[in-house]
MIGUGU-185511 format. One record per residue (C-alpha): residue number from 1; x, y, z. Coordinates in steps of 0.001 Angstrom, whole numbers, plus 500000, padded with zeros to 6 digits. Layout:
<sites>
(site NUM,(X,Y,Z));
...
</sites>
This chain:
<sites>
(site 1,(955308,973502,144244));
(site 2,(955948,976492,143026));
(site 3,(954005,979440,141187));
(site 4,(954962,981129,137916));
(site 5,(957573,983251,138402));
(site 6,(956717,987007,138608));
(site 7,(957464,989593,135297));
(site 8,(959541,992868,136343));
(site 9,(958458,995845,135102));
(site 10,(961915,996364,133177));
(site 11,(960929,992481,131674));
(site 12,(957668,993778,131102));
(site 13,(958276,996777,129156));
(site 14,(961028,994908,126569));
(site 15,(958568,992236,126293));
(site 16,(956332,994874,125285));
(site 17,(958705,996558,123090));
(site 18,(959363,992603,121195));
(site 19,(955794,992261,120815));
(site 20,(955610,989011,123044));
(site 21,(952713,988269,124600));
(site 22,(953555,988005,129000));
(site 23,(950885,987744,131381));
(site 24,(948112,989702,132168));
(site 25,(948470,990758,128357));
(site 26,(946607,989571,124807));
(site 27,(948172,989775,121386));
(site 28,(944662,990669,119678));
(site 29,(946634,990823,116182));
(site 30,(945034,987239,114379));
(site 31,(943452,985982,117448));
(site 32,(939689,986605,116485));
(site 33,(938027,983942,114651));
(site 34,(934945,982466,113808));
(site 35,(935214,979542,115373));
(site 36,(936759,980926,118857));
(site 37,(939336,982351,120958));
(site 38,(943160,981011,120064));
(site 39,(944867,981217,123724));
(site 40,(948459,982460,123753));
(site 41,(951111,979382,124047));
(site 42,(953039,980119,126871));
(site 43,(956016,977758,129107));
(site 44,(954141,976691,132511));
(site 45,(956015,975545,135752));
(site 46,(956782,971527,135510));
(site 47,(956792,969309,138503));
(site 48,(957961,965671,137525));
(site 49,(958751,964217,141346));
(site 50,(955656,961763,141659));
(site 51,(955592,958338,140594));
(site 52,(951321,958199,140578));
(site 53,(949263,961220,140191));
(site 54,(945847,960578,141150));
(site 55,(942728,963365,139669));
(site 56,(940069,963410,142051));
(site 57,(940312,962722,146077));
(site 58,(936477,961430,146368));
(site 59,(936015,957631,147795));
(site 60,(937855,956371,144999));
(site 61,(940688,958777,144709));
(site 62,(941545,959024,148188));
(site 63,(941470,955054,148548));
(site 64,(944260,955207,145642));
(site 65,(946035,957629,146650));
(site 66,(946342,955925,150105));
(site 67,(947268,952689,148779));
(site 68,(949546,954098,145911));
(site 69,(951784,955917,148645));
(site 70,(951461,952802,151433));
(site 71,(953051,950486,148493));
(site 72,(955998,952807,148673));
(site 73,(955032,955176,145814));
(site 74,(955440,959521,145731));
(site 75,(952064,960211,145406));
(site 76,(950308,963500,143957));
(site 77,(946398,964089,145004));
(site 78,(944977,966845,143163));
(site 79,(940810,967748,144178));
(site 80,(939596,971023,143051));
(site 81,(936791,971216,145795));
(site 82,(938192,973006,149143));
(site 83,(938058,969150,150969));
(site 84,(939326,965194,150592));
(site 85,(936422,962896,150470));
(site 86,(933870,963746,146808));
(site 87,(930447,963064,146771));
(site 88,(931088,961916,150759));
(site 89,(932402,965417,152153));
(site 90,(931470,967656,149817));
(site 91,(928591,965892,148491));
(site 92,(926719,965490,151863));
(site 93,(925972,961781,151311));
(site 94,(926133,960979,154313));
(site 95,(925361,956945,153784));
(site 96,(927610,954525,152398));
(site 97,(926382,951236,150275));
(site 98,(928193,947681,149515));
(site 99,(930320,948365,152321));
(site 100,(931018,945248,153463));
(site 101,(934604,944577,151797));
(site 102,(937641,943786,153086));
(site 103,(941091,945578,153109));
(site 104,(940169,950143,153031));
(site 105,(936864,949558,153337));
(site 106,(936854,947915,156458));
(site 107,(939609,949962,157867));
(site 108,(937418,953246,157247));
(site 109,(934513,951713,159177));
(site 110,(936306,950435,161972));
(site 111,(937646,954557,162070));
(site 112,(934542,955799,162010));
(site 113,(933231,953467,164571));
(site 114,(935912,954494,167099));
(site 115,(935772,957829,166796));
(site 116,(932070,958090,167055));
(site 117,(931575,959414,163229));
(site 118,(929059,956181,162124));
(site 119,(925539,955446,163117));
(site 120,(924110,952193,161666));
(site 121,(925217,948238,162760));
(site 122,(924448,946929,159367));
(site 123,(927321,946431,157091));
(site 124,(925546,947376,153770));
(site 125,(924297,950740,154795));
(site 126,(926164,953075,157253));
(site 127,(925350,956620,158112));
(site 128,(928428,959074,158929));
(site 129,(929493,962175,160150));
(site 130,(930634,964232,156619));
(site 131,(932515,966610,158554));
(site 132,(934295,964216,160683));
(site 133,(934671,962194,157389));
(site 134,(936880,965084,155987));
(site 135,(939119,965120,158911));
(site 136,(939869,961595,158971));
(site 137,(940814,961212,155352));
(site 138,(943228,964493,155990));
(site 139,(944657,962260,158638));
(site 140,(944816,959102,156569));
(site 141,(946538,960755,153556));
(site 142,(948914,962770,155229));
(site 143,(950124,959529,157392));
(site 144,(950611,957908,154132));
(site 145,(952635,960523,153238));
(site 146,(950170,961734,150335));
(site 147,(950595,965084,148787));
(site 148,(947431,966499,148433));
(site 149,(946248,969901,146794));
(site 150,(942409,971162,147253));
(site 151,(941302,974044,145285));
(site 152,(943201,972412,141912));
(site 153,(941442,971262,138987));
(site 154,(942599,969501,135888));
(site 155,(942390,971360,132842));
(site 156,(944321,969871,129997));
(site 157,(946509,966628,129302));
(site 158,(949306,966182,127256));
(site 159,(950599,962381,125568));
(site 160,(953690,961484,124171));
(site 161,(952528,958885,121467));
(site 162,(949980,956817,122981));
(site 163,(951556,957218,126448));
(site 164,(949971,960255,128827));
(site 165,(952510,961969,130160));
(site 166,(951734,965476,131466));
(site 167,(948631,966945,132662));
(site 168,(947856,970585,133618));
(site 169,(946010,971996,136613));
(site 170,(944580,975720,137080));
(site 171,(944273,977062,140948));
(site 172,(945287,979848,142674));
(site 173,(948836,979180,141286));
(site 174,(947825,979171,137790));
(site 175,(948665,977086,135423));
(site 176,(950889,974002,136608));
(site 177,(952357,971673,134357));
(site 178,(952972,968184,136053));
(site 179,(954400,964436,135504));
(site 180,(954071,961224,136353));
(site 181,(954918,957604,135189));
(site 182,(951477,956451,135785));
(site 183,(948164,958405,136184));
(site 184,(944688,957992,137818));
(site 185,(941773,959258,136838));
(site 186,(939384,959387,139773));
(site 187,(937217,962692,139316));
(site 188,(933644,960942,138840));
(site 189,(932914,961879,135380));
(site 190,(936372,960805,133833));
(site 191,(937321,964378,133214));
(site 192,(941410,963882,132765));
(site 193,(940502,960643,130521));
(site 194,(937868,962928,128073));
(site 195,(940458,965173,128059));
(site 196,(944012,962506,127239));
(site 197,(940983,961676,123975));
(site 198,(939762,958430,125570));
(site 199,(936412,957297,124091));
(site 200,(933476,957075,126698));
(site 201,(929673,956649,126718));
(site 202,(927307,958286,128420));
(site 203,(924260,957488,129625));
(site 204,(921531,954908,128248));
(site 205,(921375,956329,124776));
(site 206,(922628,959572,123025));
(site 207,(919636,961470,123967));
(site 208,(920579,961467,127386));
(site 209,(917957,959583,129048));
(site 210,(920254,959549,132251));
(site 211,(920068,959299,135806));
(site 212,(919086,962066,137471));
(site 213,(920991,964319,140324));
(site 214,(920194,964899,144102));
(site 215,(921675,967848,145794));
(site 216,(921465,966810,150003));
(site 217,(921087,969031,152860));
(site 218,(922162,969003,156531));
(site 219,(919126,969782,159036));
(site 220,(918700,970590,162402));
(site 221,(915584,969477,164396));
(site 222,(914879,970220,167765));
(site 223,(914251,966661,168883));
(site 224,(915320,963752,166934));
(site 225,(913386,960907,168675));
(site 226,(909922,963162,167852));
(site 227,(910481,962473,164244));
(site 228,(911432,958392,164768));
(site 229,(908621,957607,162628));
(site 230,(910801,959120,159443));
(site 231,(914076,959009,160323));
(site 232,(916992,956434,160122));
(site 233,(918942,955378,162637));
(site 234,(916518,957780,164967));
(site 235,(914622,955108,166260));
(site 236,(912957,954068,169467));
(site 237,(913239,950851,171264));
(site 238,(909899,949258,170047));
(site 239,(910571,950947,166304));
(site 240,(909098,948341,163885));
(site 241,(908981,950374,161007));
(site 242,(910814,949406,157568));
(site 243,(912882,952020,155558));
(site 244,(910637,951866,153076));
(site 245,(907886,952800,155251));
(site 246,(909560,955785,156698));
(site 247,(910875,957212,153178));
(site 248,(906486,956803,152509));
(site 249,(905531,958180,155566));
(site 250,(908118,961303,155440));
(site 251,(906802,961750,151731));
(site 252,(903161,962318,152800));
(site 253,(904217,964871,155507));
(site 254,(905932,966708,152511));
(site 255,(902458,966208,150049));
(site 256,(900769,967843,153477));
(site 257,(902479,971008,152565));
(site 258,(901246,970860,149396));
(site 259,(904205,970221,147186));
(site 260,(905307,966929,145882));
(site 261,(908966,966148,145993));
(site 262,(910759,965727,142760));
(site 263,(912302,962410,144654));
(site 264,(909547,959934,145212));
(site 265,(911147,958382,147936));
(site 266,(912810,961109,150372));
(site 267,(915081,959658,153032));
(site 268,(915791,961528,156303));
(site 269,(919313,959728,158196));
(site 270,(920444,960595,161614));
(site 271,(923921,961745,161410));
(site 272,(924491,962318,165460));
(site 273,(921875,964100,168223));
(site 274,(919593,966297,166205));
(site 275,(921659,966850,163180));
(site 276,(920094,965049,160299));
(site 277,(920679,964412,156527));
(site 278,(918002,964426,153705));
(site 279,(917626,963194,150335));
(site 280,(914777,964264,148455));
(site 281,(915343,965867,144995));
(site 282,(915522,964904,141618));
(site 283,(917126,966986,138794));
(site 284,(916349,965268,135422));
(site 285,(918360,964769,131967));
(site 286,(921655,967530,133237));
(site 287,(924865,966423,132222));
(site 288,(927569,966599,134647));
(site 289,(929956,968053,131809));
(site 290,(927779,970730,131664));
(site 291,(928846,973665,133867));
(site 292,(925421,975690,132726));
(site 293,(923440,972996,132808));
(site 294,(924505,971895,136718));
(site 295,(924444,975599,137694));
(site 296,(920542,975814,136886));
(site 297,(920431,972383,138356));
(site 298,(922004,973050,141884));
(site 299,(919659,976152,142085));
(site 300,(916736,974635,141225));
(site 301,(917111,971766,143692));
(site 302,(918628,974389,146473));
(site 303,(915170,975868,146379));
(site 304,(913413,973078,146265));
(site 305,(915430,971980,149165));
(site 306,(914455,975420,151170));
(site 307,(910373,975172,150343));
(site 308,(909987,972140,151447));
(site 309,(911937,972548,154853));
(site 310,(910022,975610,155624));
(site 311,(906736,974161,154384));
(site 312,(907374,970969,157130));
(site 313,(908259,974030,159681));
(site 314,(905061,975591,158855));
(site 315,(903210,972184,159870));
(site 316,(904745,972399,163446));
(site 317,(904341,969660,166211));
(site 318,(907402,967314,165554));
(site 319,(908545,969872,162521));
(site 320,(908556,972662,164314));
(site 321,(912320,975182,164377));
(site 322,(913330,972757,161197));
(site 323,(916024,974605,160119));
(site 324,(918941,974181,156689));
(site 325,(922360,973694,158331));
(site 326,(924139,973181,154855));
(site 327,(923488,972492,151761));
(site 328,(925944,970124,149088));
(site 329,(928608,971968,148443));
(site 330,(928155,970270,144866));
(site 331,(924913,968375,143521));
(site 332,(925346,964888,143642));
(site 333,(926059,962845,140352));
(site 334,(924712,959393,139437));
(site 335,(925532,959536,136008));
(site 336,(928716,960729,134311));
(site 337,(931429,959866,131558));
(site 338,(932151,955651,131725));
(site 339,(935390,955407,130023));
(site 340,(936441,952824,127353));
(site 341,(938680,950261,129227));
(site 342,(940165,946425,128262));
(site 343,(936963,945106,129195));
(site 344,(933624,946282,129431));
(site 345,(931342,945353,132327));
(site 346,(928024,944558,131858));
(site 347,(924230,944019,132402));
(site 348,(924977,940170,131740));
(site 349,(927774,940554,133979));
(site 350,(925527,941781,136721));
(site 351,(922530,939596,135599));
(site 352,(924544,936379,135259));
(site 353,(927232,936975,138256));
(site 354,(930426,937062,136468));
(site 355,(933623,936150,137422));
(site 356,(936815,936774,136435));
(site 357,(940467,936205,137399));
(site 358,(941769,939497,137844));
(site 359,(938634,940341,139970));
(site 360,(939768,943774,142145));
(site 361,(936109,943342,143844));
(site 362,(932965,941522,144045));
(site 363,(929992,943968,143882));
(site 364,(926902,943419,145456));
(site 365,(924314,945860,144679));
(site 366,(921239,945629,143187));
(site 367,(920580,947894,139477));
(site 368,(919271,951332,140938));
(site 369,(918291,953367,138120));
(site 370,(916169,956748,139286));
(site 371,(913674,958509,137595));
(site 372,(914415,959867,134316));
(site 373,(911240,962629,134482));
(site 374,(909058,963840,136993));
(site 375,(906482,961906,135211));
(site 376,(907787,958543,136083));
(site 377,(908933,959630,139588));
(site 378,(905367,960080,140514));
(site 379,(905491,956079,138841));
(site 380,(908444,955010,140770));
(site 381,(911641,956490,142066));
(site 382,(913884,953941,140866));
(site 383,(913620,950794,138495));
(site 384,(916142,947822,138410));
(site 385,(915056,947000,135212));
(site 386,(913772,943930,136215));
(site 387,(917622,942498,136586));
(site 388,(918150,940316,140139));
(site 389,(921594,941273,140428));
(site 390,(923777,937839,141125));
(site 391,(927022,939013,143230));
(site 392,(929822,939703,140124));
(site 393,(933420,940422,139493));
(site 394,(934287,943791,138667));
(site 395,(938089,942916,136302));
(site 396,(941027,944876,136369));
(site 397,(941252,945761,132957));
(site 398,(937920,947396,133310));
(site 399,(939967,950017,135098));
(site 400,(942378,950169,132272));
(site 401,(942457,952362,129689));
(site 402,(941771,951272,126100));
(site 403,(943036,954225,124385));
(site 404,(945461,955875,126046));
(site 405,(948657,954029,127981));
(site 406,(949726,954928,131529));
(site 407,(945925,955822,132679));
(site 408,(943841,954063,134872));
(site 409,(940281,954737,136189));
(site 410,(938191,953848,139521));
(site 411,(935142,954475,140767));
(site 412,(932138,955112,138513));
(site 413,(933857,956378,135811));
(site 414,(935165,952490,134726));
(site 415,(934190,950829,131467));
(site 416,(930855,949450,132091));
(site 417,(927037,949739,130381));
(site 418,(924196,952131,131743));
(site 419,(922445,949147,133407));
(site 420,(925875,948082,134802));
(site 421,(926933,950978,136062));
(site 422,(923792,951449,138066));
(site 423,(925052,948800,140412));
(site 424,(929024,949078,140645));
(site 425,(928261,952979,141238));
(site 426,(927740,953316,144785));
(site 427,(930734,954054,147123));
(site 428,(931808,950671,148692));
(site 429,(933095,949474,145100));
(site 430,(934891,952392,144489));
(site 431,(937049,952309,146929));
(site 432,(937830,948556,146337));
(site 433,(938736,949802,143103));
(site 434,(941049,952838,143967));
(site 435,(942760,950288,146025));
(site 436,(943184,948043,143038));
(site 437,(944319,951052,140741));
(site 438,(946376,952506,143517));
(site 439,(948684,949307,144287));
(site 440,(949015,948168,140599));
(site 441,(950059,952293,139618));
(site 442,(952882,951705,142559));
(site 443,(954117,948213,141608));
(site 444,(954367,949617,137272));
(site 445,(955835,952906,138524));
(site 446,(958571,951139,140665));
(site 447,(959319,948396,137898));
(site 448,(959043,950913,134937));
(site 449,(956259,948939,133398));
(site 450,(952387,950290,132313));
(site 451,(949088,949335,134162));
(site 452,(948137,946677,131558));
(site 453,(951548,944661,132272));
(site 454,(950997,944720,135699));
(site 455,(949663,940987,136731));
(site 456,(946656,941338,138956));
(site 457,(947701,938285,140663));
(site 458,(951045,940281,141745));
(site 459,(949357,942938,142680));
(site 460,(946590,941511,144707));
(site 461,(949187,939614,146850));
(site 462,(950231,943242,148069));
(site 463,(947006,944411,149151));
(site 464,(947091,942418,152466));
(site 465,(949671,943732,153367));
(site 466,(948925,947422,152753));
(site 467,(945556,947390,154786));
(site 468,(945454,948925,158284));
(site 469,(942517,947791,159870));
</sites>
């Protein structure tokens, strides 16, 4: 990969001399307007040696990515945080839901387990170690042979037709051109799909009455087993006490320091010894494509995060030398861009249990839709809209692009409705899914067809094959 090549002086001053616009300069001659700022055209660096790029390296991404390069593919992984591993590394999440698939999914547990990184026997909930987290997916891509590139973002995307065919990323290399039979879009809030000009909703209406985001914290406590009666996983032998129960009691600790969390239903987890993880903010109607809006968000909930560690300090006893280890990197996201595939999932999908027969997973989780104001969270945290989710397919060509060839999606970003994608959005389906996108991008890049020609049936009879664990 390599940067833009450097201007000489001597190229410098004749460029000058022409008039031409060369970096680090502006022509300002026509370039004000009313309506903006016209950026200079000028010829970027162009990589074309991958056959799948994949946007993105959270659970989804990096399960791709994996399975894109173990089916024989050159694979490209571009993140623009400084780690592999989204809303689970650099998110703090530190839990992960509908976990009990086969194929990556069970291969990361069984990881985790063995090194010591998981805390939890239950297959549907499973606390981690974040940091260790990042490590092992370093390991896992770079056995597959995975070319990955933190501190990148995707900024633009170029089609030929209806076909994408380039995309650009800005880092500390500037701008980079870069191509790629088939693409995957894997960034959470469909960023390189908005940008190719696929459709996408958002939300449960146009107003934005949408989920709200949590921005998690590592603790330190000085004795783990003092503060059983709230914490997960922290338990002691005769430990009775429901989840539900704890989240409750932990909330009325916080209400004794006089300040009532913005998340109903705080959860404390044990991540290993006396290192904990929390949950317990809410920030309401911000969307995610909104870098001012998430900004004020993430330092709202940061000190929200602060007062009401210090206030449980302040209480002592159990409490007492509570400290902030680390906050989110970024502020989680529930709610992002769902992009407009070959089929729509939805809330008589979940309702009903639908089934289909290019089925990449099964998903299991109930509707979880949080508060969308502090008024109702003092109601209830979360709602399920009175839906009793039946277990139901999640298709393939809900991970297809409708409007734009040669793109594929995974993770929450797929074509689904608001009450849909309450359930499908938790971590365990998404990597089901970037396995699904990640084998059928290898098999159309190797026989020069698109995604959508791509027979799941053909497909699926590779997974097996590709799993590890």
């Amino acid at each position: 990969m390599s940067a833009p090549t450097n201007v000489h002086r001597r190229q410098l001053i004749s460029a000058a001399l022409a008039g031409a616009v060369v970096p680090g300069q502006l022509a300002f001659a026509g370039n004000d307007s009313v309506d903006g700022f016209r950026e200079p055209s000028q010829t970027l660096p162009l990589v074309a040696d991958a056959d799948v790029v994949v946007c993105g390296a959270g659970p989804a991404g990096v399960s791709a990515a994996i399975t894109a390069a173990r089916a024989g593919a050159k694979v490209r992984l571009f993140e623009w945080r400084g780690c592999l591993g989204g809303v689970w590394t650099a998110g703090l999440l530190g839990y992960l839901l509908d976990f009990q698939k086969p194929g990556f999914a069970k291969e990361l547990k069984e990881h985790l387990t063995t090194r010591g990184y998981r805390r939890g026997d239950a297959e549907t909930g499973i606390c981690y170690d974040p940091e260790g987290m990042k490590l092992l997916l370093e390991e896992l891509c770079s056995e597959a042979g995975v070319q990955f590139q933190l501190h990148t973002k995707v900024s633009a995307a170029y089609l030929e037709g209806r076909r994408l065919t380039t995309l650009v990323t800005d880092s500390k290399s500037g701008r980079q051109a870069w191509q790629a039979p088939v693409f995957i879009d894997t960034t959470g809030d469909g960023d390189l799909a908005a940008l190719a000009g696929c459709g996408f909703a958002f939300g449960e209406s146009e107003a934005c009455p949408c989920q709200p985001m949590s921005l998690n914290a590592l603790l330190v406590c000085q004795d783990a087993e003092a503060l059983s009666d709230f914490v997960r996983f922290a338990v002691h032998a005769d430990d009775d006490l429901s989840n539900n129960e704890k989240k409750d009691r932990f909330r009325a600790e916080i209400e004794r320091t006089g300040h009532f969390p913005s998340y109903s239903k705080p959860t404390l987890w044990q991540v290993r010894d006396n290192l904990l993880l929390v949950m317990m903010n809410h920030e309401y109607g911000v969307e995610p494509f909104d870098a001012a809006a998430v900004t004020a968000a993430t330092v709202r909930a940061r000190a929200e995060l602060h007062r009401i560690v210090e206030g449980l300090k302040s209480l002592g006893g159990p409490w007492e030398g509570l400290q902030i280890a680390a906050t989110a990197e970024q502020i989680g996201v529930r709610d992002g861009r769902r992009i407009r595939g070959r089929y729509v999932v939805t809330a008589d999908d979940v309702r009903e249990g639908a089934r289909h027969e290019d089925a990449v997973t099964r998903a299991t989780f109930g509707v979880d839709v949080h508060a969308g104001s502090a008024q109702q969270n003092k109601v209830s945290a979360y709602s399920n809209f009175g839906i009793k989710t039946k277990p139901y397919d999640i298709p393939l060509r809900a991970l297809i692009a409708a409007d734009v060839d040669g793109l594929m999606t995974a993770g929450r970003a797929i074509s689904g409705d608001f009450i849909a994608h309450a359930s499908y959005r938790v971590t365990g389906n998404a990597v089901s899914m970037g396995e699904a996108a990640g084998v059928v991008a290898a098999l159309a890049a190797a026989t020069g067809r698109l995604p959508h020609d791509v027979p799941w049936s053909e497909a699926a009879a590779r997974l097996p094959e590709l799993a590890r664990g």
